[in-house]
N, CA and C atoms of all chains as a GROMACS GRO file, in nm:
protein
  558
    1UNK      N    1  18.974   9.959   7.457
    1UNK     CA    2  18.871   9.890   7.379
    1UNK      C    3  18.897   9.739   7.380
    2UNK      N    4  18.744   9.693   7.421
    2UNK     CA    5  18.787   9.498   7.418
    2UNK      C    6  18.838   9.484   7.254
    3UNK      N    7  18.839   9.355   7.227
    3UNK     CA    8  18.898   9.284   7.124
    3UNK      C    9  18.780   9.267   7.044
    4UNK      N   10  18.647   9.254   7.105
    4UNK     CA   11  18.561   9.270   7.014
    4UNK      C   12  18.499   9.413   6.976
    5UNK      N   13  18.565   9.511   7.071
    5UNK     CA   14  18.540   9.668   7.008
    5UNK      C   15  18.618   9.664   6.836
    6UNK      N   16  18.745   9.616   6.888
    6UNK     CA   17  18.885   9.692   6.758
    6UNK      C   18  18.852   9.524   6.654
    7UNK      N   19  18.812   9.465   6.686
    7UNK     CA   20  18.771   9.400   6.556
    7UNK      C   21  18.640   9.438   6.485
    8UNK      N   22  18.531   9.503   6.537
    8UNK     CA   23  18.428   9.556   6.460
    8UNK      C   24  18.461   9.640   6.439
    9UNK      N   25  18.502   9.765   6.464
    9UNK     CA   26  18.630   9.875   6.418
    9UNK      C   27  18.658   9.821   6.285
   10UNK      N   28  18.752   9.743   6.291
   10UNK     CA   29  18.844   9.685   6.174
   10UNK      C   30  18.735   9.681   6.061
   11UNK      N   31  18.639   9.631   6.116
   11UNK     CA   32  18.555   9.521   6.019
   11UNK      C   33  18.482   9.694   5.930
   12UNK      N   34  18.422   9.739   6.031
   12UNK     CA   35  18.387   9.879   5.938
   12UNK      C   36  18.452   9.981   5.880
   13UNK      N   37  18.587   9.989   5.913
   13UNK     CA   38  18.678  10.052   5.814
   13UNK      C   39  18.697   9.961   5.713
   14UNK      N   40  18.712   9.857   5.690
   14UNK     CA   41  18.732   9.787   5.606
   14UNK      C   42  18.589   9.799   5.502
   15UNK      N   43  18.497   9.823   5.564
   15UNK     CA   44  18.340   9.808   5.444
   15UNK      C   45  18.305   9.941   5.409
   16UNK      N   46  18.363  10.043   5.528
   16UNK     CA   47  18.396  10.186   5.424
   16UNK      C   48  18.434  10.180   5.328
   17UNK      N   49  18.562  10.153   5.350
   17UNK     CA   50  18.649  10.123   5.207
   17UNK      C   51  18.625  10.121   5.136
   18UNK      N   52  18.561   9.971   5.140
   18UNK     CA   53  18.541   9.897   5.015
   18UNK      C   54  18.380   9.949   4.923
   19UNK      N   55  18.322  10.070   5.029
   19UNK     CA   56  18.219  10.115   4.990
   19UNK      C   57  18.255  10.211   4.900
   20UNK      N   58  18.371  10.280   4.984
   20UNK     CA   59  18.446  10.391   4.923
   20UNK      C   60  18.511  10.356   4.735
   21UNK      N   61  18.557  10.235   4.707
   21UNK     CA   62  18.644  10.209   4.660
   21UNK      C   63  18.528  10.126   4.520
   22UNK      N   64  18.429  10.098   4.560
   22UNK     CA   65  18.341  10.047   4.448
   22UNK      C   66  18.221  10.160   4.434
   23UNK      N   67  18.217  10.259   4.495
   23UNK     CA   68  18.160  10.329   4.434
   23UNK      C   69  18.028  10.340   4.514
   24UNK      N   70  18.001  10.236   4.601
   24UNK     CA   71  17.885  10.261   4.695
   24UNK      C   72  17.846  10.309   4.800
   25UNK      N   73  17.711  10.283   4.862
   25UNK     CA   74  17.705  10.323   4.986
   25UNK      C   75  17.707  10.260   5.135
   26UNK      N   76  17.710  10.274   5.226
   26UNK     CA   77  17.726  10.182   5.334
   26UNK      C   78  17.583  10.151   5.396
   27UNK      N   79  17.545  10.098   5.460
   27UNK     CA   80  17.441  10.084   5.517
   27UNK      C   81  17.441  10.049   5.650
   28UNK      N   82  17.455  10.059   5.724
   28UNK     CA   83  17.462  10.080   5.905
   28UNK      C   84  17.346  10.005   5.995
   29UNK      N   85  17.331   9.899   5.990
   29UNK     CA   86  17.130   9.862   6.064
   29UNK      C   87  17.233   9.860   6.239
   30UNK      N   88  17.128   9.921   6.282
   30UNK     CA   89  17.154   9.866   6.450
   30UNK      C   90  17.028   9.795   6.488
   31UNK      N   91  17.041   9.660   6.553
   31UNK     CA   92  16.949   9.606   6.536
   31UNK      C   93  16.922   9.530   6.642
   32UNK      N   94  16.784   9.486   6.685
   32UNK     CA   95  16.816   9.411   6.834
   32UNK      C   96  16.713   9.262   6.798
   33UNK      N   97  16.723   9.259   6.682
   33UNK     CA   98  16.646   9.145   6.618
   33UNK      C   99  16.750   8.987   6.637
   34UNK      N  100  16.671   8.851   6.677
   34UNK     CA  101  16.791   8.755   6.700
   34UNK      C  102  16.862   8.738   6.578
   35UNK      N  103  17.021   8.679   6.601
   35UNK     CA  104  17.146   8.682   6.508
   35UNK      C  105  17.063   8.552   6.433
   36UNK      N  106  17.149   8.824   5.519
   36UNK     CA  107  17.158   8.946   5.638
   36UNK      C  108  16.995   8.981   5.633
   37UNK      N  109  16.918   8.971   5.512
   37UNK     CA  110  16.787   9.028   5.568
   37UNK      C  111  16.670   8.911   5.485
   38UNK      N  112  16.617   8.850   5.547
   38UNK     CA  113  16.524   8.746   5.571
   38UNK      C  114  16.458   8.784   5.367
   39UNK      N  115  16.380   8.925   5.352
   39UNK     CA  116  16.322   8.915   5.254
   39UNK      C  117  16.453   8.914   5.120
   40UNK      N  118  16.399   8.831   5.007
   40UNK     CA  119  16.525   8.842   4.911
   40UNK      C  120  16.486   8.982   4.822
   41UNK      N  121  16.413   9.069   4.800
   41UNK     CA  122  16.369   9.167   4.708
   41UNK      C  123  16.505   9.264   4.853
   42UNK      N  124  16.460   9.257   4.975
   42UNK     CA  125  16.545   9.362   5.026
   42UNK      C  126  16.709   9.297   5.001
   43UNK      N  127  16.689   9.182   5.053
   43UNK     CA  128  16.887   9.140   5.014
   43UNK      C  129  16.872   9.151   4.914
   44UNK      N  130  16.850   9.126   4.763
   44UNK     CA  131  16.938   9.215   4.679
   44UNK      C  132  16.926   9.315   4.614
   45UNK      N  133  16.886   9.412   4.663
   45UNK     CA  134  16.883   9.588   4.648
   45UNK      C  135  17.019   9.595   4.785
   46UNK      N  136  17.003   9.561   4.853
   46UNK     CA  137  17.131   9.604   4.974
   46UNK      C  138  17.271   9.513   4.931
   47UNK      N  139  17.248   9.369   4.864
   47UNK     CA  140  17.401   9.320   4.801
   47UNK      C  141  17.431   9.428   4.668
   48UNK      N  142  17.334   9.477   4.603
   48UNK     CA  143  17.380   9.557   4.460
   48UNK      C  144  17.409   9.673   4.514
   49UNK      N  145  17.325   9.769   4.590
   49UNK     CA  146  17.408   9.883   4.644
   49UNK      C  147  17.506   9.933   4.707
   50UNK      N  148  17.461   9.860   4.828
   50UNK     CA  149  17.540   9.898   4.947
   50UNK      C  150  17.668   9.798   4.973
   51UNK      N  151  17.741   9.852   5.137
   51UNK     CA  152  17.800   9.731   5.171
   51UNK      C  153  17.772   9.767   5.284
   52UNK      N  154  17.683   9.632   5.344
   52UNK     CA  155  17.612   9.677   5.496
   52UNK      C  156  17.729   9.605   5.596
   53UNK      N  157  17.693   9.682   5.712
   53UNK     CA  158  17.729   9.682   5.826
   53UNK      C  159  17.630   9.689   5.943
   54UNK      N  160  17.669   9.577   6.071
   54UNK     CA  161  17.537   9.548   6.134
   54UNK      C  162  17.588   9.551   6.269
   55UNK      N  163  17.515   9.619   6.362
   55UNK     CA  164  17.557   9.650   6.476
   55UNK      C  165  17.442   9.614   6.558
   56UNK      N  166  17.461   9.505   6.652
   56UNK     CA  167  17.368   9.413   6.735
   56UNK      C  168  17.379   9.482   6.824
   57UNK      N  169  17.293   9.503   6.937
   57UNK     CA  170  17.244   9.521   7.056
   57UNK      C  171  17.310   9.438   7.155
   58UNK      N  172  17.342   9.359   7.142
   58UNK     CA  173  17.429   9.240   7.234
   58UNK      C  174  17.582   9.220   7.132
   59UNK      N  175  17.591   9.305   7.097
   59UNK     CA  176  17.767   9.325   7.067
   59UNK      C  177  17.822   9.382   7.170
   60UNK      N  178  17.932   9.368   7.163
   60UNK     CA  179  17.984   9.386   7.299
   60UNK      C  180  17.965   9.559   7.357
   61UNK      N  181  17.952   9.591   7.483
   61UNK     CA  182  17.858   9.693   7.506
   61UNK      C  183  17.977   9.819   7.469
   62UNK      N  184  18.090   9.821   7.459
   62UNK     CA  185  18.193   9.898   7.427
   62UNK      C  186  18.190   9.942   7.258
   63UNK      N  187  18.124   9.828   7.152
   63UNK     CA  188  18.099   9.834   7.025
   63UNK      C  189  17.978   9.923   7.044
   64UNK      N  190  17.842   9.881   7.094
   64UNK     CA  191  17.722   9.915   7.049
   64UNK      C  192  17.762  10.040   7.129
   65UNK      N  193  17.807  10.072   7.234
   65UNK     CA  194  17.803  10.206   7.338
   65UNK      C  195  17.863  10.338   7.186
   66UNK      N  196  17.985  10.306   7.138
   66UNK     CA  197  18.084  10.370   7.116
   66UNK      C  198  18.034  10.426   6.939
   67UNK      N  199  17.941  10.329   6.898
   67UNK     CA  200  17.950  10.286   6.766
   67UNK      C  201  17.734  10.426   6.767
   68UNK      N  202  17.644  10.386   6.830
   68UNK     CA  203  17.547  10.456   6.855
   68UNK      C  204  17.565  10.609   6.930
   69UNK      N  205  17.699  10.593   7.013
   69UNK     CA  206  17.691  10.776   6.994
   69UNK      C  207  17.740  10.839   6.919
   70UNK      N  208  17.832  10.780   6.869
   70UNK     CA  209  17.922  10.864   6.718
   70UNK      C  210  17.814  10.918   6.579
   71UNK      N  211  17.731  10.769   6.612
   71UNK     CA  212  17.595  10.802   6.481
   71UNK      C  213  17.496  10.886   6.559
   72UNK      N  214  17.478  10.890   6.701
   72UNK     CA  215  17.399  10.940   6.760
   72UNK      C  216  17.250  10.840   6.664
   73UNK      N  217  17.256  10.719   6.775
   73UNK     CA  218  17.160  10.663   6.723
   73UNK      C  219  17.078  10.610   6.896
   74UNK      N  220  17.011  10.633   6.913
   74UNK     CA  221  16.887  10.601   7.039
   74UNK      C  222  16.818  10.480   7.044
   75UNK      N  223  16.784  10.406   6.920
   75UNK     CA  224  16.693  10.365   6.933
   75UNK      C  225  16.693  10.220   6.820
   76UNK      N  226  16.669  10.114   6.865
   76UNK     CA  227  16.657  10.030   6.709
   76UNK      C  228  16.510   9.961   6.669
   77UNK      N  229  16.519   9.907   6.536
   77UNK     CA  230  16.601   9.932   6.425
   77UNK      C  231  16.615  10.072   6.396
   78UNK      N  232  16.744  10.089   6.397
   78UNK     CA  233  16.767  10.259   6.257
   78UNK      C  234  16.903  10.150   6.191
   79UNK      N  235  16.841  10.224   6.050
   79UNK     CA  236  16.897  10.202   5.991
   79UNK      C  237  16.979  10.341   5.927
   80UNK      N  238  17.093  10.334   5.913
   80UNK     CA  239  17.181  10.494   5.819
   80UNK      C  240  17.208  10.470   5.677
   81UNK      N  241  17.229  10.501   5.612
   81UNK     CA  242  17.244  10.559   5.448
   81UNK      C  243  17.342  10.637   5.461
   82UNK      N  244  17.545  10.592   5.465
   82UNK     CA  245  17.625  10.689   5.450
   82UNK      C  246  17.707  10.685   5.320
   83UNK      N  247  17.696  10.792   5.310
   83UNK     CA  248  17.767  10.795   5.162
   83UNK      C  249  17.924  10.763   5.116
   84UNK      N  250  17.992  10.762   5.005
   84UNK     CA  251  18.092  10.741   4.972
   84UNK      C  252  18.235  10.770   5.102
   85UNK      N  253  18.204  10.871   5.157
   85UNK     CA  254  18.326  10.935   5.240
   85UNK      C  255  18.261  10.926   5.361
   86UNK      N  256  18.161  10.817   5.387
   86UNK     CA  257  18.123  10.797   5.535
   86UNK      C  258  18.016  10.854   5.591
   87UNK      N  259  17.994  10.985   5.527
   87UNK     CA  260  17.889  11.126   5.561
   87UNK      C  261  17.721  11.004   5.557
   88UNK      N  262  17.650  11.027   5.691
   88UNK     CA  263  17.489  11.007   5.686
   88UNK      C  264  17.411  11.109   5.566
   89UNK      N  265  17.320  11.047   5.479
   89UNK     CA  266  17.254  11.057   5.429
   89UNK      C  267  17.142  11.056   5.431
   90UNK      N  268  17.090  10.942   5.492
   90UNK     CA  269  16.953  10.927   5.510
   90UNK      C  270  16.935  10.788   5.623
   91UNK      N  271  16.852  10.864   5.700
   91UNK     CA  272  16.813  10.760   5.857
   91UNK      C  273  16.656  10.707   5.817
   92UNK      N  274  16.658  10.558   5.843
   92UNK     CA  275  16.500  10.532   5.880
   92UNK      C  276  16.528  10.445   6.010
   93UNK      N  277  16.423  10.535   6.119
   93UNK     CA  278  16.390  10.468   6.293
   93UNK      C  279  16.283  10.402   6.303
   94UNK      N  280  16.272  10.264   6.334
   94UNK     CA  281  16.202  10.201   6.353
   94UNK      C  282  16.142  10.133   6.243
   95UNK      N  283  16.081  10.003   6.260
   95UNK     CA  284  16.026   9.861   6.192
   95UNK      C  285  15.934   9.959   6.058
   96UNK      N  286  15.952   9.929   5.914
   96UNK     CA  287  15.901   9.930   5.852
   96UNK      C  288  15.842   9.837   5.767
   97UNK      N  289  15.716   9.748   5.719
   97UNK     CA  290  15.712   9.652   5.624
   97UNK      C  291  15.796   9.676   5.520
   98UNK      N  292  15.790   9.550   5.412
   98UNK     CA  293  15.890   9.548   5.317
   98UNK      C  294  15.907   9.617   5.251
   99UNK      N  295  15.778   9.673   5.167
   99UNK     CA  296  15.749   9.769   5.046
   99UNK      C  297  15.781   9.876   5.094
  100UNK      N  298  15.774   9.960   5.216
  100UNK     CA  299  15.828  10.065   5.286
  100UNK      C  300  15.980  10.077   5.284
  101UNK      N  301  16.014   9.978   5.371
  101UNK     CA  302  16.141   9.954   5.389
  101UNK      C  303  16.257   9.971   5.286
  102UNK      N  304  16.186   9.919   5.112
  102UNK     CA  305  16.244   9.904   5.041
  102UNK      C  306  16.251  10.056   4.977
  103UNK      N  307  16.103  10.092   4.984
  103UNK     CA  308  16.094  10.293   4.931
  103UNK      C  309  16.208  10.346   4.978
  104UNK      N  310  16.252  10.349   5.139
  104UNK     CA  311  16.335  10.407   5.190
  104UNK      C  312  16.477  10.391   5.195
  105UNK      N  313  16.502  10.264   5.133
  105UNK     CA  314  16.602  10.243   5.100
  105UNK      C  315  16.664  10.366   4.924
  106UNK      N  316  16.568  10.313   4.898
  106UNK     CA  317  16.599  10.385   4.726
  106UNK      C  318  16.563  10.496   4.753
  107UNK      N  319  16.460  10.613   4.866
  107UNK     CA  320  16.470  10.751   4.857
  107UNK      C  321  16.594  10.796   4.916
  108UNK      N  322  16.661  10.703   4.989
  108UNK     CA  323  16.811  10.726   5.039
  108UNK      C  324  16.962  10.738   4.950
  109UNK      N  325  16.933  10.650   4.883
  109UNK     CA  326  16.996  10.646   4.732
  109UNK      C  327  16.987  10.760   4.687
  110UNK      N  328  16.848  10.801   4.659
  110UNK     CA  329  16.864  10.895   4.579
  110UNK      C  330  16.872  11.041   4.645
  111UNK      N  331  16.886  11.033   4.763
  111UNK     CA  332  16.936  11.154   4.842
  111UNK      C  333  17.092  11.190   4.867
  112UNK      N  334  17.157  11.017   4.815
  112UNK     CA  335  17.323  11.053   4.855
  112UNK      C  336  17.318  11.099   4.685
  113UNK      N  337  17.253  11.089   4.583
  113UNK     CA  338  17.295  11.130   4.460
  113UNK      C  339  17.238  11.290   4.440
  114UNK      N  340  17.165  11.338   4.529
  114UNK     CA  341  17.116  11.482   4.517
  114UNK      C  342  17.203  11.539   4.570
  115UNK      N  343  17.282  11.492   4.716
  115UNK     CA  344  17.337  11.605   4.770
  115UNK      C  345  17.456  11.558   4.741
  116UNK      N  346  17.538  11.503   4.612
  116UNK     CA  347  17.654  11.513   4.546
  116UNK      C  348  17.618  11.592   4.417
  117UNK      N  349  17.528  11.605   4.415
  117UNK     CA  350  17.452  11.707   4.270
  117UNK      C  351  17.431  11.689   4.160
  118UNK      N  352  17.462  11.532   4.129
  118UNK     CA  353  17.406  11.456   4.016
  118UNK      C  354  17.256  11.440   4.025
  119UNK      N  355  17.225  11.565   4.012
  119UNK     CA  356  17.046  11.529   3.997
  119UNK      C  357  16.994  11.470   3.858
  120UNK      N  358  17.054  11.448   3.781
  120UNK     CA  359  16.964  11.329   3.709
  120UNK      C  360  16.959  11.232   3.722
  121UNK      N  361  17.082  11.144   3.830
  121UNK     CA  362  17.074  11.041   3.870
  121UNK      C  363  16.957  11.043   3.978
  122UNK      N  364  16.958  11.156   4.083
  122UNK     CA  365  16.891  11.206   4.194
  122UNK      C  366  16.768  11.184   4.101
  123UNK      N  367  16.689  11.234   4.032
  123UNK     CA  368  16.527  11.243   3.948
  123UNK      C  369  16.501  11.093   3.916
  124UNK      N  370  16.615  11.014   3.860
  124UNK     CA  371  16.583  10.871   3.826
  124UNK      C  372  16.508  10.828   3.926
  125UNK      N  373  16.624  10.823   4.024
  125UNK     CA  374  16.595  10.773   4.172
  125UNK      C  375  16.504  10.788   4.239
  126UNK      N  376  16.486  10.935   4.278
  126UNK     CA  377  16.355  11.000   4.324
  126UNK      C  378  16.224  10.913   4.260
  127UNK      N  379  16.212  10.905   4.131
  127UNK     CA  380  16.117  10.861   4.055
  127UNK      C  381  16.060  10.698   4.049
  128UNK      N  382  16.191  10.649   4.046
  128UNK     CA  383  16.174  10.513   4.083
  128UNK      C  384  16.084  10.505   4.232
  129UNK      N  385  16.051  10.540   4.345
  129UNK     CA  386  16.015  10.540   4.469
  129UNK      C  387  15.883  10.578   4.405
  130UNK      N  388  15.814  10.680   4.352
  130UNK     CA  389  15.713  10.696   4.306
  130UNK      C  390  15.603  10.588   4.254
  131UNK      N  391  15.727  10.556   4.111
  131UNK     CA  392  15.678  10.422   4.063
  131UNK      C  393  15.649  10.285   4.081
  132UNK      N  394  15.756  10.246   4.161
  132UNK     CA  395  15.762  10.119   4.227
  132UNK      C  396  15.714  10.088   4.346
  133UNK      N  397  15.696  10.200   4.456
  133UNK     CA  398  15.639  10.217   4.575
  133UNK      C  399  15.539  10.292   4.590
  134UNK      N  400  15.420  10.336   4.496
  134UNK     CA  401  15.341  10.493   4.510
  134UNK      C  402  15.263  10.456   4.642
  135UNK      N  403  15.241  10.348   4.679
  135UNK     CA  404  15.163  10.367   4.847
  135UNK      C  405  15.251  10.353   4.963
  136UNK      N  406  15.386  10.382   4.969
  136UNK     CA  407  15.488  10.379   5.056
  136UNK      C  408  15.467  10.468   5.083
  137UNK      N  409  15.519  10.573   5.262
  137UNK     CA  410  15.518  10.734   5.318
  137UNK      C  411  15.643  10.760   5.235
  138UNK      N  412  15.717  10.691   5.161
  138UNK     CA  413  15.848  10.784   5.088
  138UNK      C  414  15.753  10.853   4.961
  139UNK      N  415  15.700  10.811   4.937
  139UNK     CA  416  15.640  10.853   4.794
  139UNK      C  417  15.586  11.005   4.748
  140UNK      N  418  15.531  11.038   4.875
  140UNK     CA  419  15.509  11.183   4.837
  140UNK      C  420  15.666  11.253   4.800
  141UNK      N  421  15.736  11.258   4.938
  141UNK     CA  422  15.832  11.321   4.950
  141UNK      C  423  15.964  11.283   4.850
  142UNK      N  424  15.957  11.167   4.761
  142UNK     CA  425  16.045  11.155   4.595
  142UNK      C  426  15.978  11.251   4.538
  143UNK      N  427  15.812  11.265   4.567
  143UNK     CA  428  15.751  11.285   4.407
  143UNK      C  429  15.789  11.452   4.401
  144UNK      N  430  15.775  11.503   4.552
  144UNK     CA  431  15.866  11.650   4.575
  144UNK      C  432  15.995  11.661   4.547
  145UNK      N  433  16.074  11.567   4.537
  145UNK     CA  434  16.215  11.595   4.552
  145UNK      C  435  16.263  11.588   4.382
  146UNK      N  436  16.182  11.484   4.284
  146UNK     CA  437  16.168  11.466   4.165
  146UNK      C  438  16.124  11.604   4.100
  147UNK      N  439  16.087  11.718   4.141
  147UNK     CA  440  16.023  11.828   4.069
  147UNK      C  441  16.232  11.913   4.112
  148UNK      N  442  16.217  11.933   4.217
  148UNK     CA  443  16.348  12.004   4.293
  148UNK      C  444  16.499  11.942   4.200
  149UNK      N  445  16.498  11.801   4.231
  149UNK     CA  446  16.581  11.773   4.088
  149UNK      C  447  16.642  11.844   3.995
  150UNK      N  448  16.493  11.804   3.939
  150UNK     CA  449  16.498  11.873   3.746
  150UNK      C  450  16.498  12.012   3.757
  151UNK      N  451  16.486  12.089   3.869
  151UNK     CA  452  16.504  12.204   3.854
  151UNK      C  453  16.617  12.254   3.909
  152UNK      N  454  16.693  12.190   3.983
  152UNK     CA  455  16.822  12.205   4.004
  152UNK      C  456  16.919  12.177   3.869
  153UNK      N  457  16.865  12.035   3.806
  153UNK     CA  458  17.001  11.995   3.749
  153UNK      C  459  16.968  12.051   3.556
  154UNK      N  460  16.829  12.141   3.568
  154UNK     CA  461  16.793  12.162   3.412
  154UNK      C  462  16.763  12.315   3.403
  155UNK      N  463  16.759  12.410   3.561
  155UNK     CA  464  16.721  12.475   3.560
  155UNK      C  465  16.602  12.548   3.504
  156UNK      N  466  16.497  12.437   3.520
  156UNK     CA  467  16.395  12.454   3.469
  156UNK      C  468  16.266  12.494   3.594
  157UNK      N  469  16.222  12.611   3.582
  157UNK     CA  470  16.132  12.622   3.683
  157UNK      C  471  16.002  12.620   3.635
  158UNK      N  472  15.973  12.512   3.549
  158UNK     CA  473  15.855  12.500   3.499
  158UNK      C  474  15.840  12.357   3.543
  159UNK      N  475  15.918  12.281   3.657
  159UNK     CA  476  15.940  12.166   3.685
  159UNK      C  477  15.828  12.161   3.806
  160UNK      N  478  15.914  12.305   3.866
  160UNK     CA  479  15.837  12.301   4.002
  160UNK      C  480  15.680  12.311   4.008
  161UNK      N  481  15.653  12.394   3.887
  161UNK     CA  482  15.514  12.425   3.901
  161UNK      C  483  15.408  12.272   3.856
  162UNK      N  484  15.503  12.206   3.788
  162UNK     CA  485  15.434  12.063   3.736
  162UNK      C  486  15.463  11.950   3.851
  163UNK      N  487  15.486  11.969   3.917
  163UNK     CA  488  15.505  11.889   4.074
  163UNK      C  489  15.383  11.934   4.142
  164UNK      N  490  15.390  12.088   4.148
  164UNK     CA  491  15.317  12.142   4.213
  164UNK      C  492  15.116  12.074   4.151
  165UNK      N  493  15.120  12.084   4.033
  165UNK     CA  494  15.022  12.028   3.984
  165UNK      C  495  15.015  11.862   4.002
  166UNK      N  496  15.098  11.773   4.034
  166UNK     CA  497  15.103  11.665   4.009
  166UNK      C  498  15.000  11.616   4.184
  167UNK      N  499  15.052  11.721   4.259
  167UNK     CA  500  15.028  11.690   4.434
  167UNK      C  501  14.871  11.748   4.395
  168UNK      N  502  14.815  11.771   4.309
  168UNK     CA  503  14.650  11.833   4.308
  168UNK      C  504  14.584  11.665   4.297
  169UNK      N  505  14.628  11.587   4.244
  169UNK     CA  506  14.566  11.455   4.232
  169UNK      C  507  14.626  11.344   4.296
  170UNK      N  508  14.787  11.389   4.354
  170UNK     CA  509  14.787  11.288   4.445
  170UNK      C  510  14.893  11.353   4.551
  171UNK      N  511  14.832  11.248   4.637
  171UNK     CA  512  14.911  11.225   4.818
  171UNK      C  513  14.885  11.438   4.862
  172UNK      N  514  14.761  11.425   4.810
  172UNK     CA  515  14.654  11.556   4.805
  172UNK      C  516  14.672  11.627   4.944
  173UNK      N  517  14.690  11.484   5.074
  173UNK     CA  518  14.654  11.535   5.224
  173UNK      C  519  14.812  11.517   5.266
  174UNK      N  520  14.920  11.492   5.177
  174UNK     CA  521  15.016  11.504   5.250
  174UNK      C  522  15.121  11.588   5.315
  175UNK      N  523  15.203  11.626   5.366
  175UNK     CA  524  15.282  11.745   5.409
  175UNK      C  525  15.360  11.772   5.274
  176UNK      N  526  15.420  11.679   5.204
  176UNK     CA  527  15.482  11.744   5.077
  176UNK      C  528  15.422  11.798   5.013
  177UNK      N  529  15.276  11.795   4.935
  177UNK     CA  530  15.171  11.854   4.902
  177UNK      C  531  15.144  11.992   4.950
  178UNK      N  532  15.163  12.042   5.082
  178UNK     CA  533  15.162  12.172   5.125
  178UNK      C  534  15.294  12.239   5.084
  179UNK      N  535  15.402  12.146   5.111
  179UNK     CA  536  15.519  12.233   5.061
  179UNK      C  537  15.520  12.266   4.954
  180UNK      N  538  15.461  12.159   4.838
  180UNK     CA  539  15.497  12.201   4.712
  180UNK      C  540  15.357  12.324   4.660
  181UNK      N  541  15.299  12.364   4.743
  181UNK     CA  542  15.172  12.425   4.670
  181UNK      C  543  15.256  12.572   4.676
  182UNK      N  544  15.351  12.619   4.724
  182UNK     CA  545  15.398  12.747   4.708
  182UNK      C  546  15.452  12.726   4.538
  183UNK      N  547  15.470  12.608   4.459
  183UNK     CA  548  15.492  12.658   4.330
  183UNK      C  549  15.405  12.679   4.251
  184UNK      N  550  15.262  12.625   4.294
  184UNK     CA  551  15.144  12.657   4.196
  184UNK      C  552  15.145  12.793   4.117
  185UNK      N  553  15.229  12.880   4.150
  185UNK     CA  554  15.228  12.994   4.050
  185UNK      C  555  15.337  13.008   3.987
  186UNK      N  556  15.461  12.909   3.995
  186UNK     CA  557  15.614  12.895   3.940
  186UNK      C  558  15.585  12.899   3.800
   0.00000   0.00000   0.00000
């Protein structure tokens, strides 16, 4: 996995978590709209 | 993260989003859309506390839509943890706040199923069932719910 695979990795275990951990839910958009 | 402010903050108070571009690197978007088994964008997912999908919406919805489906999602991760009175709030809110959204029939069904899950009341169903005689009359929830007209 590139470096930008295992850092968005990171980044969404990390907002699980913190989804996990406050009680909420996650929300996931895949999106092809400009940044 | 999302242009309208009525949708950013229903998604800063609920959720904690996560956004997966099309031009992320093709190893992210490749790896990250088959695990969700997602085809197509926008989809958006609704996963619950322990990660589990809840509720998918595919493709561009206006705001007032967008926003129904956000909160019938809500209130689908609170049904199928079995807090249905949170689930009936929820459900209900989509009714109220959105009644010309396509979520609206299908709360105003899920709002009868609720209260009869979480009150065991099957006099719920049959008043759903009456509620679809005056509205969203031509919709598919409307057929489902007409098997309680005699509940």
């Amino acid at each position: 996995m590139t470096e930008n695979g295992i850092a968005w990795r990171r980044d969404a275990e990390r907002a699980l978590g913190e989804a996990k951990q406050h009680q909420k839910r996650a929300l996931v958009d895949f999106t092809a709209a400009p940044m | 993260m999302y242009p309208d402010e009525r949708v950013e903050r229903l998604v800063t108070f609920e959720f904690v989003p996560i956004r997966v571009h099309v031009r992320d690197a093709d190893d992210v978007y490749a790896h990250v859309s088959q695990r969700l088994n997602v085809q197509w964008t926008p989809t958006v997912l609704i996963l619950d506390e322990d990660g589990i999908e809840r509720h998918r919406v595919e493709g561009f919805l206006p705001v007032d839509d967008f926003l129904a489906q956000l909160k019938l999602g809500l209130a689908r991760v609170a049904f199928q943890r079995g807090a249905f009175d949170e689930a009936e709030r929820r459900f209900r809110q989509v009714v109220d706040e959105h009644p010309q959204s396509e979520a609206a029939p299908e709360a105003l069904y899920w709002i009868g199923v609720s209260r009869y899950k979480g009150q065991g009341d099957a006099s719920a169903l049959a008043e759903t069932a009456r509620a679809f005689s005056t509205r969203y009359t031509d919709s598919a929830w409307a057929k489902k719910a007409s098997v309680w007209r005699a509940a």
